[in-house]
C-alpha positions as CSV (number, residue, x, y, z in Angstrom):
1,X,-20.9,33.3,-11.8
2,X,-22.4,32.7,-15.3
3,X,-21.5,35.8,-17.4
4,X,-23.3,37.8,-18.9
5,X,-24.5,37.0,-23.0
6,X,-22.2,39.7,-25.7
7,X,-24.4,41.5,-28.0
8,X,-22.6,39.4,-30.8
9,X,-23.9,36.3,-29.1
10,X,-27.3,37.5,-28.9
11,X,-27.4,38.5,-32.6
12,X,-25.7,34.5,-33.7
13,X,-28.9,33.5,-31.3
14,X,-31.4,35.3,-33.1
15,X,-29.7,35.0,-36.8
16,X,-29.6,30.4,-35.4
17,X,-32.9,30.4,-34.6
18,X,-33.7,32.4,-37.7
19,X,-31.8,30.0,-39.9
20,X,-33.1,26.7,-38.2
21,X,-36.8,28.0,-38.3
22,X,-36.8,28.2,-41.8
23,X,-34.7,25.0,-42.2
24,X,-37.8,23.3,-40.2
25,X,-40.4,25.1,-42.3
26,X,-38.8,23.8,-45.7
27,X,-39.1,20.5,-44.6
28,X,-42.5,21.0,-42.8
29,X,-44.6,22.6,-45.0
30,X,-44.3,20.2,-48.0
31,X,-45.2,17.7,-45.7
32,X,-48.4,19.5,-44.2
33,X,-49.3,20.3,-47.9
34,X,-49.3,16.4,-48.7
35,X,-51.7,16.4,-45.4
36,X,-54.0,18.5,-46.5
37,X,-54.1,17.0,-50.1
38,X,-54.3,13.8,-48.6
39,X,-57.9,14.8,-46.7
40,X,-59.4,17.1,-48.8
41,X,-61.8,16.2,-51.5
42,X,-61.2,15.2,-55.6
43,X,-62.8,18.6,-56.7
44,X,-60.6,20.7,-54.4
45,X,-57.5,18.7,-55.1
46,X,-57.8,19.0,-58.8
47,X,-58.6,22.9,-58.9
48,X,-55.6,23.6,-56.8
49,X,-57.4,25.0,-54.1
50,X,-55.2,22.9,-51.3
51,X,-52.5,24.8,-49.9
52,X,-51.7,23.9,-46.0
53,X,-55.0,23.4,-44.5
54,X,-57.9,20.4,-45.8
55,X,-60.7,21.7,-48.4
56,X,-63.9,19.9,-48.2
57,X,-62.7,17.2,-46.0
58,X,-62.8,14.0,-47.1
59,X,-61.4,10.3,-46.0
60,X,-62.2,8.4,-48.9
61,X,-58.2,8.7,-50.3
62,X,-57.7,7.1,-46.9
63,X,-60.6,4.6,-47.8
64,X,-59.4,3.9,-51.0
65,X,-55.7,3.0,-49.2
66,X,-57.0,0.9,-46.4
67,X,-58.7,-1.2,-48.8
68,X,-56.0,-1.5,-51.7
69,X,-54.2,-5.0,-50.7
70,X,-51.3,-4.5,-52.7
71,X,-50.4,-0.9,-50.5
72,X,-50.9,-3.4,-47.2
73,X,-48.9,-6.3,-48.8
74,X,-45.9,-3.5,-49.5
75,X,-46.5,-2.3,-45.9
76,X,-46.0,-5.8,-44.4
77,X,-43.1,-6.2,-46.9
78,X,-41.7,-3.3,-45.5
79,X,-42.5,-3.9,-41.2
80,X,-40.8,-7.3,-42.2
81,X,-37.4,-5.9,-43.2
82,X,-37.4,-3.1,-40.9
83,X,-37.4,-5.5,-38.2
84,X,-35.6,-8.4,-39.1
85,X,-32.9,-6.1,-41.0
86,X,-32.4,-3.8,-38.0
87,X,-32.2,-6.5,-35.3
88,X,-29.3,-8.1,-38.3
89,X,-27.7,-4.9,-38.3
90,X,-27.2,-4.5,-34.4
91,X,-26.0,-7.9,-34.2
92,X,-23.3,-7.6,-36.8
93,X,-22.3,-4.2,-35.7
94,X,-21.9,-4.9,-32.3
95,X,-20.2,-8.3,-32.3
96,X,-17.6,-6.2,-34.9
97,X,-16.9,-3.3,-32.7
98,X,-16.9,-5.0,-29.3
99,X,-13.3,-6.7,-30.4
100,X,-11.9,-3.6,-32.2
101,X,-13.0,-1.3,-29.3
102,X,-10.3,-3.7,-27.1
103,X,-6.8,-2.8,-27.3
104,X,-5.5,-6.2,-26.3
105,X,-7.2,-7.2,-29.8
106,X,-4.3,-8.0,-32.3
107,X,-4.8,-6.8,-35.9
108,X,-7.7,-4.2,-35.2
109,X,-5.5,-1.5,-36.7
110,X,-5.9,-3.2,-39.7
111,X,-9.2,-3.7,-40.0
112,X,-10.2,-0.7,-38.2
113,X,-8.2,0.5,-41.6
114,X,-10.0,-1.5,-44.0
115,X,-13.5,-0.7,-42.7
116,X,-12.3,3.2,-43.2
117,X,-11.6,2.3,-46.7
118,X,-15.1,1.7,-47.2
119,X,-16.4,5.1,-45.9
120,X,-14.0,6.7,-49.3
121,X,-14.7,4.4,-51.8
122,X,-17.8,2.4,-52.3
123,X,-18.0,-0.2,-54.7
124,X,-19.9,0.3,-57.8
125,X,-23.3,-0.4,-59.0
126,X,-22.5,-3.5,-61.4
127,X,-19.8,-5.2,-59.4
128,X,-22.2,-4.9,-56.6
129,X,-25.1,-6.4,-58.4
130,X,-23.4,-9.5,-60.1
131,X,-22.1,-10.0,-56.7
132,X,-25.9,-10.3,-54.9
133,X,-26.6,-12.2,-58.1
134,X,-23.7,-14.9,-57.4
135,X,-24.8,-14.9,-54.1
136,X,-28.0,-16.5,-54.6
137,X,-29.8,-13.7,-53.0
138,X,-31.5,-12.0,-56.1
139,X,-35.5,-11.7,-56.0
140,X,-35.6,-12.5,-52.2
141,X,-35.8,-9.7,-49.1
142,X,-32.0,-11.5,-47.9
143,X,-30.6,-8.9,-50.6
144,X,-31.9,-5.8,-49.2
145,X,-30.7,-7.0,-45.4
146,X,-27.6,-8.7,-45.4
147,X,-25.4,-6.1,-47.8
148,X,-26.2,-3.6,-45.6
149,X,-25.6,-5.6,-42.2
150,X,-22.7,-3.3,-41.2
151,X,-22.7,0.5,-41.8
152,X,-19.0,1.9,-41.6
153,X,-20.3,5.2,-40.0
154,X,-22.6,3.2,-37.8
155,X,-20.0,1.0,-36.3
156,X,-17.2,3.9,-35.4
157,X,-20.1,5.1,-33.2
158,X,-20.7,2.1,-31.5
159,X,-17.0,1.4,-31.2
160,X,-17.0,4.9,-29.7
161,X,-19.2,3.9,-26.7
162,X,-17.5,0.8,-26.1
163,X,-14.4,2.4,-25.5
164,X,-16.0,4.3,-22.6
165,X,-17.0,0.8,-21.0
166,X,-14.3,0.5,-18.2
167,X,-12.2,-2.1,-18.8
168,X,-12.0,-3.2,-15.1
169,X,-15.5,-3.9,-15.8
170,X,-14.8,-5.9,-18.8
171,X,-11.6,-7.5,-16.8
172,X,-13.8,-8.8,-13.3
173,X,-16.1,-10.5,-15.7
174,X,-13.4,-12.3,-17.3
175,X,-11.8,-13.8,-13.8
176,X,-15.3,-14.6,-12.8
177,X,-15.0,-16.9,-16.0
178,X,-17.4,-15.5,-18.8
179,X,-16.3,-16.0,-22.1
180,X,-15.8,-13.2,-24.9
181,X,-19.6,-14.0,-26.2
182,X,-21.0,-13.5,-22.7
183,X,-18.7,-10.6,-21.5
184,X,-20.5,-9.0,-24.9
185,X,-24.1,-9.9,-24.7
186,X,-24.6,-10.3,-20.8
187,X,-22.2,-7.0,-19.9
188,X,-21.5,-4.3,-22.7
189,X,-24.9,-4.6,-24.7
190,X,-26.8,-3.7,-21.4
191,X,-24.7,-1.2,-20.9
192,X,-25.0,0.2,-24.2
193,X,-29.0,0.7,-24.5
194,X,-28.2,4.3,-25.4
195,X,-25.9,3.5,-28.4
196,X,-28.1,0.4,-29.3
197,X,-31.4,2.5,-29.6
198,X,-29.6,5.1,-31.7
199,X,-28.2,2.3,-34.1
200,X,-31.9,0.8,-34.2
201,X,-33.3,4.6,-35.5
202,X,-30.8,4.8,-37.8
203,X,-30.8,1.0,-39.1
204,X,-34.5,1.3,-39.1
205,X,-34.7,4.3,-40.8
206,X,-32.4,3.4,-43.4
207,X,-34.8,-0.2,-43.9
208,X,-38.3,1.9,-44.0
209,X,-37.1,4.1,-46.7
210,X,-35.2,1.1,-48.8
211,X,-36.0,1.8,-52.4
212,X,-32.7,1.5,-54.5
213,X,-32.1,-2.1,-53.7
214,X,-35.4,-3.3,-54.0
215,X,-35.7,-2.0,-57.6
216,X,-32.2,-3.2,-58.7
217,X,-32.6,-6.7,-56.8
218,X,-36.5,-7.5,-56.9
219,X,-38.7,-8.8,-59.6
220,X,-41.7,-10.1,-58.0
221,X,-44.6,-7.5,-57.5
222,X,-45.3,-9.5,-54.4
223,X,-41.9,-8.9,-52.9
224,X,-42.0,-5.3,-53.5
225,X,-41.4,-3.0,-50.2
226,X,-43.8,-0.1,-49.5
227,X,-41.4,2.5,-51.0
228,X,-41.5,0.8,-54.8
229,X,-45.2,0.4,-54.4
230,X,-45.1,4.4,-53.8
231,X,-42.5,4.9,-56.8
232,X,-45.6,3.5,-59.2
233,X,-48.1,5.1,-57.6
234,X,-47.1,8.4,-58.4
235,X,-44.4,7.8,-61.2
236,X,-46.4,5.3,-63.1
237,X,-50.0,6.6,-61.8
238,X,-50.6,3.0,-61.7
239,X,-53.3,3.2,-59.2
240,X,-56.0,0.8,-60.4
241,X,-53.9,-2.9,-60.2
242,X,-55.8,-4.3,-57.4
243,X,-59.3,-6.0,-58.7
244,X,-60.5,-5.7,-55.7
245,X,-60.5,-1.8,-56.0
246,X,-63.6,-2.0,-58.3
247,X,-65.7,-0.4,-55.8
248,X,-63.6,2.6,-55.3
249,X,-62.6,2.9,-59.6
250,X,-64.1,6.3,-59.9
251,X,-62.6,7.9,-57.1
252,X,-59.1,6.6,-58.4
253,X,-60.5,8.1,-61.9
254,X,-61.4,11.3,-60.3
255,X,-58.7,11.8,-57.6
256,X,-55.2,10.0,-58.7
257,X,-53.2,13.1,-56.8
258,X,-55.5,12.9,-53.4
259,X,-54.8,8.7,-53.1
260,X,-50.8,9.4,-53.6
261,X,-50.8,11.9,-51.1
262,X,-53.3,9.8,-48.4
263,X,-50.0,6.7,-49.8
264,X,-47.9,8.9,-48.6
265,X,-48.7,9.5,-45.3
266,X,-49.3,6.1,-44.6
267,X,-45.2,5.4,-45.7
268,X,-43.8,8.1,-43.7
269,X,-46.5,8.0,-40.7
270,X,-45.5,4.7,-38.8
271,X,-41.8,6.0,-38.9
272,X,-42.4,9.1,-37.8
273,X,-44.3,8.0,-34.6
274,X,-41.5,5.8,-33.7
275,X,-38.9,8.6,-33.6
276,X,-40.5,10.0,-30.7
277,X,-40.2,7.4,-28.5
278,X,-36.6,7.0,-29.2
279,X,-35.4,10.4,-29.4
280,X,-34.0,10.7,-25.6
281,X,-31.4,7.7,-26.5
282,X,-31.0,9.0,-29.8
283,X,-29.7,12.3,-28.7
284,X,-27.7,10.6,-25.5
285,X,-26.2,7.7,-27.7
286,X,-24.8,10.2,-30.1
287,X,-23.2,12.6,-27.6
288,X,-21.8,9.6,-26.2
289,X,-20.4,8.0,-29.3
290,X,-19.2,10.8,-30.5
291,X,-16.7,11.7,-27.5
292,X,-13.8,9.1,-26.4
293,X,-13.0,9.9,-22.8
Protein backbone atom coordinates (compact mmCIF):
# COMPACT_ATOMS: atom_id res chain seq x y z
CA UNK A 1 0.00 0.00 0.00
CA UNK A 2 1.81 3.26 -1.08
CA UNK A 3 1.78 5.65 1.91
CA UNK A 4 0.55 8.46 2.20
CA UNK A 5 3.00 11.94 1.20
CA UNK A 6 4.26 13.95 4.91
CA UNK A 7 3.55 17.51 4.86
CA UNK A 8 7.41 18.00 4.91
CA UNK A 9 7.48 16.10 1.60
CA UNK A 10 4.93 18.14 0.09
CA UNK A 11 6.53 21.45 1.05
CA UNK A 12 10.45 19.95 -0.59
CA UNK A 13 7.83 19.22 -3.66
CA UNK A 14 6.66 22.58 -3.97
CA UNK A 15 10.02 24.53 -2.68
CA UNK A 16 11.86 21.61 -6.05
CA UNK A 17 9.55 22.58 -8.45
CA UNK A 18 9.97 26.18 -7.29
CA UNK A 19 13.66 26.02 -7.50
CA UNK A 20 13.78 24.07 -10.90
CA UNK A 21 11.19 26.49 -12.56
CA UNK A 22 13.32 29.27 -12.09
CA UNK A 23 16.43 27.35 -12.90
CA UNK A 24 14.61 26.59 -16.41
CA UNK A 25 13.49 30.28 -16.75
CA UNK A 26 17.19 31.63 -16.29
CA UNK A 27 18.27 29.59 -18.94
CA UNK A 28 15.05 30.14 -21.07
CA UNK A 29 14.41 33.41 -21.22
CA UNK A 30 17.83 34.69 -22.50
CA UNK A 31 17.32 32.40 -25.06
CA UNK A 32 13.66 33.52 -26.09
CA UNK A 33 15.05 37.19 -25.89
CA UNK A 34 17.78 36.30 -28.61
CA UNK A 35 14.50 34.87 -30.54
CA UNK A 36 12.77 37.70 -30.52
CA UNK A 37 15.78 40.06 -31.38
CA UNK A 38 16.58 37.66 -34.00
CA UNK A 39 12.93 38.35 -35.81
CA UNK A 40 12.14 41.70 -35.06
CA UNK A 41 13.09 44.60 -37.09
CA UNK A 42 16.52 47.12 -37.10
CA UNK A 43 14.42 50.05 -35.72
CA UNK A 44 12.93 47.99 -32.80
CA UNK A 45 16.09 46.23 -32.09
CA UNK A 46 18.14 49.38 -31.74
CA UNK A 47 15.50 51.32 -29.50
CA UNK A 48 15.38 48.46 -27.09
CA UNK A 49 11.89 47.88 -27.56
CA UNK A 50 12.56 43.74 -27.80
CA UNK A 51 12.03 42.02 -24.66
CA UNK A 52 10.58 38.26 -25.10
CA UNK A 53 8.15 38.54 -27.88
CA UNK A 54 9.15 39.86 -31.98
CA UNK A 55 8.58 43.77 -32.71
CA UNK A 56 7.75 44.54 -36.21
CA UNK A 57 8.61 41.20 -37.51
CA UNK A 58 11.06 40.88 -39.78
CA UNK A 59 13.25 37.83 -41.57
CA UNK A 60 15.70 39.78 -43.25
CA UNK A 61 18.55 38.98 -40.12
CA UNK A 62 17.63 35.44 -41.24
CA UNK A 63 18.08 36.68 -45.00
CA UNK A 64 21.17 38.31 -44.44
CA UNK A 65 22.54 34.70 -42.65
CA UNK A 66 21.23 32.39 -45.26
CA UNK A 67 23.08 34.21 -47.72
CA UNK A 68 26.54 35.05 -45.87
CA UNK A 69 28.83 32.01 -47.27
CA UNK A 70 31.35 32.37 -44.67
CA UNK A 71 28.35 31.51 -41.69
CA UNK A 72 27.49 28.28 -44.10
CA UNK A 73 31.14 27.41 -44.63
CA UNK A 74 31.62 27.58 -40.54
CA UNK A 75 28.33 25.52 -40.40
CA UNK A 76 29.67 22.76 -42.70
CA UNK A 77 33.03 23.09 -40.71
CA UNK A 78 31.16 22.41 -37.83
CA UNK A 79 28.43 19.24 -39.10
CA UNK A 80 31.90 17.84 -40.33
CA UNK A 81 33.59 17.49 -36.89
CA UNK A 82 30.45 16.81 -35.05
CA UNK A 83 30.19 13.77 -36.97
CA UNK A 84 33.35 12.46 -37.76
CA UNK A 85 34.64 13.51 -34.15
CA UNK A 86 31.77 11.78 -32.39
CA UNK A 87 31.72 8.51 -34.40
CA UNK A 88 36.00 8.87 -33.28
CA UNK A 89 34.99 9.26 -29.85
CA UNK A 90 32.68 6.16 -29.61
CA UNK A 91 35.11 4.10 -31.25
CA UNK A 92 37.97 4.87 -28.97
CA UNK A 93 35.84 4.80 -25.89
CA UNK A 94 34.34 1.77 -26.39
CA UNK A 95 37.24 -0.41 -27.71
CA UNK A 96 38.95 1.16 -24.13
CA UNK A 97 36.28 0.15 -21.73
CA UNK A 98 35.17 -3.09 -23.22
CA UNK A 99 38.73 -4.69 -21.94
CA UNK A 100 38.83 -2.78 -18.60
CA UNK A 101 35.07 -3.66 -17.91
CA UNK A 102 36.55 -7.60 -17.91
CA UNK A 103 37.94 -8.86 -14.89
CA UNK A 104 39.97 -11.58 -16.48
CA UNK A 105 41.92 -8.43 -18.10
CA UNK A 106 45.46 -8.16 -16.46
CA UNK A 107 46.73 -4.73 -15.64
CA UNK A 108 43.21 -2.78 -15.82
CA UNK A 109 43.78 -1.65 -12.31
CA UNK A 110 46.40 0.20 -13.54
CA UNK A 111 45.08 1.89 -16.14
CA UNK A 112 41.76 2.17 -14.83
CA UNK A 113 44.27 4.23 -12.26
CA UNK A 114 45.99 6.22 -14.76
CA UNK A 115 42.86 7.23 -16.72
CA UNK A 116 41.54 8.60 -13.08
CA UNK A 117 44.55 10.58 -12.92
CA UNK A 118 43.45 12.52 -15.69
CA UNK A 119 39.95 13.40 -14.25
CA UNK A 120 42.35 15.52 -11.16
CA UNK A 121 44.98 16.92 -13.10
CA UNK A 122 44.73 18.08 -16.69
CA UNK A 123 47.67 19.04 -18.49
CA UNK A 124 48.30 22.62 -19.15
CA UNK A 125 47.64 24.94 -21.95
CA UNK A 126 51.34 25.27 -23.38
CA UNK A 127 52.53 21.71 -22.94
CA UNK A 128 49.34 20.77 -24.54
CA UNK A 129 49.80 23.08 -27.49
CA UNK A 130 53.56 22.32 -28.39
CA UNK A 131 52.39 18.83 -28.10
CA UNK A 132 49.45 19.15 -31.17
CA UNK A 133 52.20 21.31 -32.76
CA UNK A 134 54.84 18.24 -32.73
CA UNK A 135 52.20 16.32 -33.81
CA UNK A 136 51.68 17.66 -37.07
CA UNK A 137 48.18 18.36 -36.41
CA UNK A 138 48.24 22.23 -36.15
CA UNK A 139 45.90 24.31 -38.74
CA UNK A 140 43.88 21.07 -39.68
CA UNK A 141 40.27 19.86 -38.04
CA UNK A 142 42.59 16.32 -36.80
CA UNK A 143 43.51 18.74 -33.76
CA UNK A 144 40.14 19.47 -32.54
CA UNK A 145 39.09 15.44 -32.85
CA UNK A 146 41.66 13.30 -31.99
CA UNK A 147 42.87 15.11 -28.33
CA UNK A 148 39.62 14.66 -27.31
CA UNK A 149 38.98 11.03 -28.62
CA UNK A 150 38.54 9.68 -25.06
CA UNK A 151 36.74 11.63 -22.31
CA UNK A 152 37.73 10.14 -18.70
CA UNK A 153 34.15 10.78 -17.41
CA UNK A 154 32.70 9.49 -20.56
CA UNK A 155 34.48 6.19 -20.53
CA UNK A 156 33.65 5.18 -16.55
CA UNK A 157 30.07 5.40 -17.94
CA UNK A 158 30.47 3.24 -20.57
CA UNK A 159 32.64 0.90 -18.56
CA UNK A 160 29.69 1.06 -16.17
CA UNK A 161 27.27 -0.56 -18.67
CA UNK A 162 29.51 -3.11 -19.80
CA UNK A 163 29.80 -4.45 -16.51
CA UNK A 164 26.15 -5.17 -16.51
CA UNK A 165 26.61 -7.29 -19.80
CA UNK A 166 26.46 -10.92 -18.48
CA UNK A 167 29.47 -12.51 -18.78
CA UNK A 168 27.88 -15.89 -19.74
CA UNK A 169 26.91 -13.88 -22.62
CA UNK A 170 30.25 -12.68 -23.28
CA UNK A 171 31.63 -16.44 -22.37
CA UNK A 172 29.04 -18.60 -25.17
CA UNK A 173 30.30 -16.22 -27.73
CA UNK A 174 33.80 -17.05 -27.10
CA UNK A 175 33.35 -21.08 -27.37
CA UNK A 176 31.30 -20.43 -30.43
CA UNK A 177 34.77 -19.00 -31.58
CA UNK A 178 34.41 -15.08 -31.99
CA UNK A 179 37.35 -13.29 -31.30
CA UNK A 180 37.78 -10.22 -28.82
CA UNK A 181 37.03 -7.66 -31.80
CA UNK A 182 33.81 -9.50 -32.70
CA UNK A 183 32.63 -10.46 -29.20
CA UNK A 184 32.82 -6.33 -28.99
CA UNK A 185 31.33 -5.04 -32.20
CA UNK A 186 28.91 -7.99 -33.09
CA UNK A 187 27.65 -8.59 -29.09
CA UNK A 188 28.22 -5.71 -26.51
CA UNK A 189 27.86 -2.57 -28.82
CA UNK A 190 24.27 -3.90 -29.84
CA UNK A 191 23.61 -4.36 -26.57
CA UNK A 192 24.74 -1.05 -25.59
CA UNK A 193 22.47 1.34 -27.94
CA UNK A 194 21.41 3.05 -24.73
CA UNK A 195 24.90 3.94 -23.43
CA UNK A 196 26.11 4.53 -27.10
CA UNK A 197 23.40 7.14 -27.84
CA UNK A 198 24.09 8.97 -24.58
CA UNK A 199 28.02 9.02 -25.42
CA UNK A 200 26.92 10.40 -29.02
CA UNK A 201 24.82 13.54 -27.21
CA UNK A 202 27.50 14.20 -25.06
CA UNK A 203 30.50 13.75 -27.73
CA UNK A 204 28.31 15.65 -30.07
CA UNK A 205 27.56 18.32 -27.89
CA UNK A 206 30.93 18.78 -26.74
CA UNK A 207 32.10 19.00 -30.98
CA UNK A 208 29.06 21.58 -31.91
CA UNK A 209 30.09 23.89 -29.19
CA UNK A 210 34.13 23.45 -29.92
CA UNK A 211 35.55 27.02 -29.62
CA UNK A 212 38.76 26.80 -27.42
CA UNK A 213 40.68 24.49 -29.62
CA UNK A 214 39.84 25.88 -32.74
CA UNK A 215 41.20 29.36 -31.70
CA UNK A 216 44.39 28.00 -30.11
CA UNK A 217 44.98 25.46 -33.03
CA UNK A 218 43.41 27.10 -36.28
CA UNK A 219 44.80 29.81 -38.48
CA UNK A 220 42.91 29.50 -41.67
CA UNK A 221 39.56 31.56 -41.84
CA UNK A 222 38.43 28.70 -44.03
CA UNK A 223 38.95 26.10 -41.34
CA UNK A 224 37.21 28.04 -38.81
CA UNK A 225 34.08 26.07 -37.01
CA UNK A 226 30.72 27.80 -36.62
CA UNK A 227 31.44 28.78 -32.96
CA UNK A 228 34.76 31.20 -33.96
CA UNK A 229 32.79 32.53 -36.85
CA UNK A 230 30.10 33.58 -33.91
CA UNK A 231 33.11 34.79 -31.54
CA UNK A 232 33.78 37.66 -34.45
CA UNK A 233 30.51 38.29 -35.18
CA UNK A 234 29.67 39.65 -32.04
CA UNK A 235 33.12 40.33 -30.39
CA UNK A 236 34.71 41.74 -33.45
CA UNK A 237 31.25 43.12 -35.07
CA UNK A 238 32.94 41.88 -38.05
CA UNK A 239 29.89 41.31 -40.00
CA UNK A 240 30.65 42.68 -43.48
CA UNK A 241 33.70 40.10 -44.74
CA UNK A 242 31.81 38.30 -47.23
CA UNK A 243 31.71 40.37 -50.77
CA UNK A 244 29.07 38.79 -51.61
CA UNK A 245 26.96 40.48 -48.85
CA UNK A 246 26.87 43.75 -50.93
CA UNK A 247 23.32 43.48 -51.44
CA UNK A 248 22.32 43.19 -47.88
CA UNK A 249 25.42 46.17 -46.64
CA UNK A 250 22.81 48.43 -45.22
CA UNK A 251 21.02 46.14 -43.20
CA UNK A 252 24.31 44.93 -41.58
CA UNK A 253 24.92 48.93 -41.21
CA UNK A 254 21.57 49.37 -39.64
CA UNK A 255 21.01 46.10 -37.67
CA UNK A 256 24.66 44.51 -36.43
CA UNK A 257 22.71 43.22 -32.97
CA UNK A 258 19.45 41.66 -35.02
CA UNK A 259 22.14 39.45 -37.56
CA UNK A 260 24.13 38.17 -34.31
CA UNK A 261 21.10 37.15 -32.66
CA UNK A 262 19.33 35.49 -36.19
CA UNK A 263 23.72 33.81 -35.98
CA UNK A 264 22.82 32.67 -33.08
CA UNK A 265 19.94 30.73 -33.44
CA UNK A 266 21.22 29.15 -36.39
CA UNK A 267 24.44 27.69 -33.93
CA UNK A 268 22.36 26.47 -31.26
CA UNK A 269 19.13 25.50 -33.37
CA UNK A 270 20.34 22.20 -35.23
CA UNK A 271 21.72 20.97 -31.77
CA UNK A 272 18.85 21.56 -30.00
CA UNK A 273 16.51 19.60 -32.42
CA UNK A 274 18.76 16.68 -32.11
CA UNK A 275 18.39 16.36 -28.29
CA UNK A 276 14.92 15.43 -28.68
CA UNK A 277 15.24 12.58 -30.50
CA UNK A 278 17.80 11.22 -28.18
CA UNK A 279 16.51 12.08 -24.94
CA UNK A 280 14.79 8.58 -24.06
CA UNK A 281 18.44 6.80 -24.41
CA UNK A 282 19.90 9.66 -22.88
CA UNK A 283 18.06 9.46 -19.75
CA UNK A 284 18.09 5.28 -19.86
CA UNK A 285 21.92 5.10 -20.71
CA UNK A 286 22.71 7.29 -17.76
CA UNK A 287 20.67 5.45 -15.09
CA UNK A 288 22.21 2.53 -16.46
CA UNK A 289 25.81 3.66 -16.35
CA UNK A 290 25.56 5.12 -13.38
CA UNK A 291 24.51 1.79 -11.25
CA UNK A 292 26.91 -1.46 -11.24
CA UNK A 293 24.58 -4.35 -10.44
Amino acid sequence: MPRKPTPAYRVFQFANLVFLTLLAATMFLPYLNVLAKSLSSANAVEAGKVNLWPVEFSTLNYQYVMQDFTIWRAFGVTVLVTVCGTLINLIMTSSFAYPLSRPEYVGRKYLLLMVLFTMIFSAPLIPTFILIKKLHLMNTLWALMIPSAISAFNFFVMRSFFQNIPNELIDAARIDGCSETRILWSVVVPLSRPAMATMAIFYAVFHWNTYQSALYYLNDRALYPLQLRLRELIVSDDISIDPNASQFADLAAQSPEGIKMATVIVATLPILLVYPLLQKHFIKGMLIGSVKS
